[in-house]
N, C-alpha and C positions, 0 to 999 in steps of 0.2 A: 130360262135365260138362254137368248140363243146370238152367236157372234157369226156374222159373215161380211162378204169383202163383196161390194160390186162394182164390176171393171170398168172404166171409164175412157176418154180415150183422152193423152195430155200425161203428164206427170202426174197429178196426184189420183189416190184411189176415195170410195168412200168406204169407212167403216162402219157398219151396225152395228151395236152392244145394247143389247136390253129394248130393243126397239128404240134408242136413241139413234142417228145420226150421224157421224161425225166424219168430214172430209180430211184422208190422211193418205201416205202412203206408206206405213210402215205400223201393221196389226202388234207386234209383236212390242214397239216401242208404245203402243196408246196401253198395254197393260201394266207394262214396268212405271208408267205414269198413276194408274187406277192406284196399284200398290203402295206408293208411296204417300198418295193423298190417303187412303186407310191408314198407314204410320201417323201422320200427324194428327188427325181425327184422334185417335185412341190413344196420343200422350198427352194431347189437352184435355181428354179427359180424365186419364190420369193426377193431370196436373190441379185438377180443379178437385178431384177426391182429397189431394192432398191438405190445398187450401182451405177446404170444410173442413180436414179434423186437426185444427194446430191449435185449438181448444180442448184436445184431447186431454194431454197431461193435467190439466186444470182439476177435470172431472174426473180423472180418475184420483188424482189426492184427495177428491171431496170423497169418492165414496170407500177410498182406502177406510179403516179402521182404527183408532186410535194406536196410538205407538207408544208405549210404554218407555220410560225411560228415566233416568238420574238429573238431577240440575243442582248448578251451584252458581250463586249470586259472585257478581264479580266486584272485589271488596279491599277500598283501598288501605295496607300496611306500611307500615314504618320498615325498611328494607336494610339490612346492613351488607354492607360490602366488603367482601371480604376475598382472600389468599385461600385457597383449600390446599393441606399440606400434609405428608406423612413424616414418621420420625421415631425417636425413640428415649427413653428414660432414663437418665442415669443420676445415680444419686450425686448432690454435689459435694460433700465433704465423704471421704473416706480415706482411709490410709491403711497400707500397708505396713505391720511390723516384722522387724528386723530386730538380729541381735549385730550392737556393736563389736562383738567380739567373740572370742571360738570358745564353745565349751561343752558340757557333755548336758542335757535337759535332764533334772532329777526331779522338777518336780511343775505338772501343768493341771492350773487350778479353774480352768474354764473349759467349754464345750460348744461345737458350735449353737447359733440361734439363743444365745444366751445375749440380756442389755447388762451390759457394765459402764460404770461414768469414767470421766476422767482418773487416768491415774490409781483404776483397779489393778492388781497384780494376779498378772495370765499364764504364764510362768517361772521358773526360776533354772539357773545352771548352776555347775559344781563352783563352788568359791572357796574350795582347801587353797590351791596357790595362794589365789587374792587375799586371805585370810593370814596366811604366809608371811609374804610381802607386807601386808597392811601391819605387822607385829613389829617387821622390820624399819620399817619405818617412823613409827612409831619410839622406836629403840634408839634410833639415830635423833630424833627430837630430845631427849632426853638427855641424849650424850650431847647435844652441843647445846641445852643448859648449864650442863654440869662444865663443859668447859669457858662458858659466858659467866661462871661462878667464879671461875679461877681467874679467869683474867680482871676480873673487876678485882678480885682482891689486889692483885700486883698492881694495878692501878689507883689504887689507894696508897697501899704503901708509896709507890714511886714520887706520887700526891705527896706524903707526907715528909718521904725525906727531901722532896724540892723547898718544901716551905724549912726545913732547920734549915738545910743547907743558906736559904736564901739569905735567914736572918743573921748568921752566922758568918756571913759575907758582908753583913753591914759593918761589924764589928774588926772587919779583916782577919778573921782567923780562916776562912776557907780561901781556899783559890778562887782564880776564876774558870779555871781548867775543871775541877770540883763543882764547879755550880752547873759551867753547859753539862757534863756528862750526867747529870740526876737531870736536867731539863729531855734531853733526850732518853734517856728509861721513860719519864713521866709520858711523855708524848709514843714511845713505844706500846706502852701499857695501855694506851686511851687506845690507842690501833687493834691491839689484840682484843678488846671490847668490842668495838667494834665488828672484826670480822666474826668473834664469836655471836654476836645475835643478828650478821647476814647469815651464818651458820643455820642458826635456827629458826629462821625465817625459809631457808630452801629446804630442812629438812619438814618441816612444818607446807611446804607444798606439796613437797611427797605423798606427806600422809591425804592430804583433801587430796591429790591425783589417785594412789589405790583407793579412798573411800569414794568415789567417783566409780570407779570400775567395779568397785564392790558393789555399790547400789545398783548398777547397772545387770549385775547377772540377777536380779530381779526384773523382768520386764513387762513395763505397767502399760494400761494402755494411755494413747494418744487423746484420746476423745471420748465422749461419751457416744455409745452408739450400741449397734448387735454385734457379736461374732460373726461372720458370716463364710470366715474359715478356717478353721485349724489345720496347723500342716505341719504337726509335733507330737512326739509320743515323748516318755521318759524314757531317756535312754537316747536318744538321738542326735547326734553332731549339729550343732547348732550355730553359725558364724564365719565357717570356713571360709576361707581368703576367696575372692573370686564366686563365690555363689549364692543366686539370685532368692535361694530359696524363701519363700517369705513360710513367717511361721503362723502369724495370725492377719486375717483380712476383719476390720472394724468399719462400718457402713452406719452412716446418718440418716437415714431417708425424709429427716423430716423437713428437708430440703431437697428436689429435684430438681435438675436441667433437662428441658425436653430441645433437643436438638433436631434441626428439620431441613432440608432445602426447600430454598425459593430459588425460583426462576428466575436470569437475573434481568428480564425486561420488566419484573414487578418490583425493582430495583427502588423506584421512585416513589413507592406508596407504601414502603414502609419505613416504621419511625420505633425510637425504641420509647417501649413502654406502652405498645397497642397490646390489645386484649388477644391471650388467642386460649379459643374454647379448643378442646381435642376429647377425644372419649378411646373406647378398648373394649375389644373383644373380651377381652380376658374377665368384664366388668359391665356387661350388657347393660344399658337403660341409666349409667350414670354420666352425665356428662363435667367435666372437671374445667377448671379455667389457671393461667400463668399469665405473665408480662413478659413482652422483650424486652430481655438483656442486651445484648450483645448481638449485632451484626455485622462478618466477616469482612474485613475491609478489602479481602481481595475475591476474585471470583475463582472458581473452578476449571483448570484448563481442559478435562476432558467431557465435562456434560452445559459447562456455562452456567452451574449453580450456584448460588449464594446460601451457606451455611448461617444459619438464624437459631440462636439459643435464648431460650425464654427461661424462668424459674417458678417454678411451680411450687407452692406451697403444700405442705403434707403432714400436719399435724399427728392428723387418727392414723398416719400408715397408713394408708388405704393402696396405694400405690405403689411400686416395686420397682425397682433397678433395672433394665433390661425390658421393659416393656415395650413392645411394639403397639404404635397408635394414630390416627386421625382426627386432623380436626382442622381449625380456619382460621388465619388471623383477621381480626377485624380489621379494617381497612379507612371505614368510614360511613353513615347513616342517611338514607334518605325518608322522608316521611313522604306519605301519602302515594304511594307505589299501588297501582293498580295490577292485582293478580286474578289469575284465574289457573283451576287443574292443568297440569298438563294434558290427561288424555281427553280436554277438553279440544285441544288443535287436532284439525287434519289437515294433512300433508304440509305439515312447518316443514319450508327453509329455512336451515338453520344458517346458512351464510346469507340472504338475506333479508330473514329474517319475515318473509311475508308468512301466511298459515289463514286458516278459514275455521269458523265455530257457527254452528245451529244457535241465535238466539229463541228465544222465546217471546211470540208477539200474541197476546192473548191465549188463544189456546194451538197454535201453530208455528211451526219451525221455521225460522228465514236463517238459510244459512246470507252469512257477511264475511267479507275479508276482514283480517286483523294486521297488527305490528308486533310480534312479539321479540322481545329483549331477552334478560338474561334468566337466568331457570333456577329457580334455587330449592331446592328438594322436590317435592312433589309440585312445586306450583311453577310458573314462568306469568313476567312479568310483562305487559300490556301495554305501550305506548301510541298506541293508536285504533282507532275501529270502535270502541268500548265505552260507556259509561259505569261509573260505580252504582250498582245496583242491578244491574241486567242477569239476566237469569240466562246460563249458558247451560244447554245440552249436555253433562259429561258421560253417563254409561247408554248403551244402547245406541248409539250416535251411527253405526253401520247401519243401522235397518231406518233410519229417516231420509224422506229425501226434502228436498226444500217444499215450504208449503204444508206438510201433513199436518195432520190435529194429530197432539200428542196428550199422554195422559203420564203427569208426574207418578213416580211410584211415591208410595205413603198418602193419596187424597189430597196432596198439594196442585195436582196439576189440572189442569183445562183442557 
């Protein structure tokens, strides 16, 4: 290759290049031109290597290798809708025993976790006073018969001598001075009858008031139910003025309240007497079911909660006072809910809810967009993209890419 310049006379020069030719006068400007035409030469060709292999990916998914993988047919269910809620157990009937009054425990006839019914006797206090009193009373009933004795007889008498007197006076031999004074004894004597069997009418409350308090230093229980806590020995001040002490706790279980919060914008979709299923740690693999009772009429000033009490049925005891537990209230049903796995989505938005799944087209993957909605345990629910029946990619779904032959694990697939 040889480049030279031959001098002319005039402005321009000529240049040789390669035994070409070329009238110019500036060598150094015709190479920075050569150059540039070599750039574009070599990105169109470039350009055209590119253009033959955009059929590449094609063939390289044909001669990839089957891809192994899980699938799950997408399959329309009956969906219920529901509150998911936390909360806790407590039993609905229990009470608290109390003594109405002070006295020394001489004698306590149960133990906790023990069933007693109605109106078992759990303890008993000292009753020498009440025993006392209840004799004295007793004493005084007595004495105002015996004085409701006497006065009846003087009213007889008084009875008797009004009637001589009366008749007596028909004949004029008595006064009439004579006649009123037997009239008032008679009428005094009916009086003292009288106040004598109000007599024995207050002393006769007496007595049913100490037998009241006597019966009472016996104390039976309220209800039928468990101990669930003794808080008495014999020997112990039991009643004192002013103190909370309870002696025995009695627990029903065979009735609970599961109390829960809800949220109060789910304010609107609840109704009393929806179902709510809940289950417990405490009690793995069994799931239990209540109705709403009762929902709080007012809300929560610091979380915005709505307190919701359901009742739970509990026959066998299965379940316990104090249990911590989850579960859902039903809400409402829909049939024919198209689901598929969750870790069947890739890259679900969950605020918009778009997401992508590898169907199954013969023996190869296409992936598609989908619509998915709400999620409800392992699965999420399908409003768009989907037919019931299609067969979705679920494990192995990293190693596919669109297009590849895949091979179901278990001999199901193509």
């Amino acid at each position: 290759m040889s480049n030279r310049t031959g001098n002319m006379p005039g402005r321009f020069a000529t240049v040789w290049y390669d035994g070409w030719r070329f009238p110019g006068r500036n060598p150094k400007l015709f190479q920075i031109l050569t150059a540039l035409c070599l750039s574009l030469i070599v990105a169109a060709a470039a350009a055209c290597t590119t253009g033959q292999g955009g059929a590449a990916p094609a063939s390289e998914a044909a001669a990839r290798p089957p891809v192994a993988v899980d699938v799950a047919a997408v399959t329309a269910v009956d969906v219920e809708d529901g509150i998911d809620v936390v909360g806790t157990l407590a039993a609905k009937f229990q009470a608290e025993v109390k003594s109405e009054y002070t006295g020394i425990v001489t004698a306590v006839y149960v133990t906790e976790w023990v069933r007693v019914g109605k109106g078992t006797p759990l303890a008993r206090l000292d009753t020498r006073e009440i025993e006392v009193m209840l004799q004295k009373a007793l004493a005084a009933v007595e004495a105002a018969k015996a004085a409701q004795l006497q006065a009846e007889v003087g009213a007889n008498r008084a009875e008797r001598e009004l009637d001589r007197l009366t008749k007596l006076s028909g004949v004029g031999l008595v006064t009439r001075q004579n006649l009123d004074d037997a009239r008032t004894q008679h009428d005094a004597a009916r009086a003292q009858v009288a106040a004598a069997k109000a007599q024995i009418t207050a002393a006769e409350e007496d007595v049913r008031h100490v037998r009241t308090r006597f019966d009472k230093a016996t104390i039976l229980s309220p209800m039928s139910g468990v101990v669930a806590f003794r808080g008495v020995n014999v020997g112990d001040l039991a009643g004192e003025m002013g103190s909370p002490k309870v002696m025995f706790l009695i627990v029903d279980n065979r009735r609970l309240d599961l109390t829960v919060n809800v949220p109060s914008w789910e304010l609107s979709r609840l109704r009393p007497g929806q179902t709510l299923s809940f289950w417990t740690d405490a009690l793995p693999g069994q799931v239990f079911t209540g109705r709403v009772q009762q929902i709080n009429p007012s809300v929560d000033n610091l979380d915005r909660s709505l307190r919701v009490v359901a009742e739970v049925p509990n026959d066998k005891e299965v379940l316990k006072g104090g249990l911590f537990v989850k579960g859902r209230i039903v809400t409402g049903k829909r049939p024919g809910v198209l689901q598929v796995p969750r870790i069947a989505l890739l890259g679900w938005n969950m605020a918009s809810g778009q997401a992508e799944v590898y169907c199954v087209e013969g023996n190869q993957a296409r992936r598609r967009q989908v619509t998915a909605g709400a999620a409800a345990g392992e699965f999420v629910e399908i409003t768009a993209g989907l037919a019931p029946g299609v067969q979705v990619v679920t494990r192995g779904a990293f190693n596919v890419r669109d297009g590849d032959r895949l091979l179901v694990n278990g001999g199901g697939g193509r």
